[in-house]
C-alpha positions in Angstrom: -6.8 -15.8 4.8 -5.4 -14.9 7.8 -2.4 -13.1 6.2 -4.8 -11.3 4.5 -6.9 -10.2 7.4 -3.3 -9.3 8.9 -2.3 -6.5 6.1 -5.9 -5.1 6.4 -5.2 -4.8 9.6 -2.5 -2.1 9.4 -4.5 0.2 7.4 -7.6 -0.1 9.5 -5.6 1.1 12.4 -3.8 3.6 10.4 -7.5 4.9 8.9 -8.3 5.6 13.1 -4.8 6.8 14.3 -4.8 8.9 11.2 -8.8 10.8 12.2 -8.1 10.1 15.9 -4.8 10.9 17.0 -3.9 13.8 18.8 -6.7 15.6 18.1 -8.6 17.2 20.7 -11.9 16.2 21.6 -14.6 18.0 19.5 -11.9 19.6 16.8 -12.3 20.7 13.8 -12.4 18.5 10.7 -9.0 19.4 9.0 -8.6 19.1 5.3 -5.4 17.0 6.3 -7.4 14.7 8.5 -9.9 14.5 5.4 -7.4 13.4 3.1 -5.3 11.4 5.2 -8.7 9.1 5.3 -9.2 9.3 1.8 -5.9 8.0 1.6 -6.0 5.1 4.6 -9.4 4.2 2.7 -8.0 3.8 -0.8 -5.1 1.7 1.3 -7.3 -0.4 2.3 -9.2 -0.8 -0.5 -6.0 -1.8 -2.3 -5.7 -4.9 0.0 -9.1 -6.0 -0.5 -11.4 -4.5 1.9 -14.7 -3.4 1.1 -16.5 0.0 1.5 -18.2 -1.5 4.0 -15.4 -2.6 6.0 -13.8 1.2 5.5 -17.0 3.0 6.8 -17.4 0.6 9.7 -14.1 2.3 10.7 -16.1 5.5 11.2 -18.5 3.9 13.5 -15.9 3.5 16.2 -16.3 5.2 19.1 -13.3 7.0 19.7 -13.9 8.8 16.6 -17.6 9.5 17.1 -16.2 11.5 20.2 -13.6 13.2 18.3 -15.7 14.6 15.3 -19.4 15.5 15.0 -22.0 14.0 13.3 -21.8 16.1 10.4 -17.6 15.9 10.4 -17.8 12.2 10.1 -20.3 12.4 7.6 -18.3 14.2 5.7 -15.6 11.7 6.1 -17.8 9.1 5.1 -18.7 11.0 1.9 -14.9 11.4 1.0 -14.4 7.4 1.6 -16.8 6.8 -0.8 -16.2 9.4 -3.3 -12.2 8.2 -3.9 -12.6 4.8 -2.9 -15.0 4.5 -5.9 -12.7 6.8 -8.0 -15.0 9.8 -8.5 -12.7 11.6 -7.1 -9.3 11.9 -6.6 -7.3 12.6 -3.2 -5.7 15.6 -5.4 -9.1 16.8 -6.0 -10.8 16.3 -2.6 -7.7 18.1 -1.4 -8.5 21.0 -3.6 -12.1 21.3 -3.1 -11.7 20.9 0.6 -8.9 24.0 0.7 -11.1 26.0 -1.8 -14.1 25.0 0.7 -12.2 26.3 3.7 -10.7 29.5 2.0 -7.5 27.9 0.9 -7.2 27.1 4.7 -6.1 23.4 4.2 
């Protein structure tokens, strides 16, 4: 159990230094950033967290001064979308570019 809590651990700190670091205060959602916590999300998932667990990440405070409400709302939409396999990180990529005018 422990061991287990341990390699969640990794990604769940990887989900937050991924959104949170080195961003400016009050950025811009990137596409990158978007993706990157698709990605730290499936990662998780793949070591047994649940959706819960992932979105609690997006509670934190540090990013809930990073992003706005609607930003992390977002985020918390794309968790949900590939960590339940409606969508892939390739395709929330490409919807995200094609939603930012091929800005990714």
């Amino acid at each position: 159990m422990l061991l287990q809590l341990k390699r969640m651990l990794c990604p769940v700190a990887m989900l937050a230094a991924l959104l949170g670091a080195a961003v400016p205060a009050r950025a811009e959602l990137t596409c990158e950033q978007l993706v990157a916590s698709a990605q730290a999300g499936i990662a998780l998932r793949d070591r047994g967290a649940s959706i819960g667990q992932v979105l609690a990440e997006t509670e934190k405070s540090e990013l809930r001064e990073r992003f706005r409400p609607d930003e992390l709302a977002m985020i918390r939409r794309a968790l949900q979308l590939t960590f339940s396999g409606e969508f892939s990180v390739y395709e929330l990529a490409e919807t995200c570019a094609a939603g930012k005018g091929g800005r990714r």
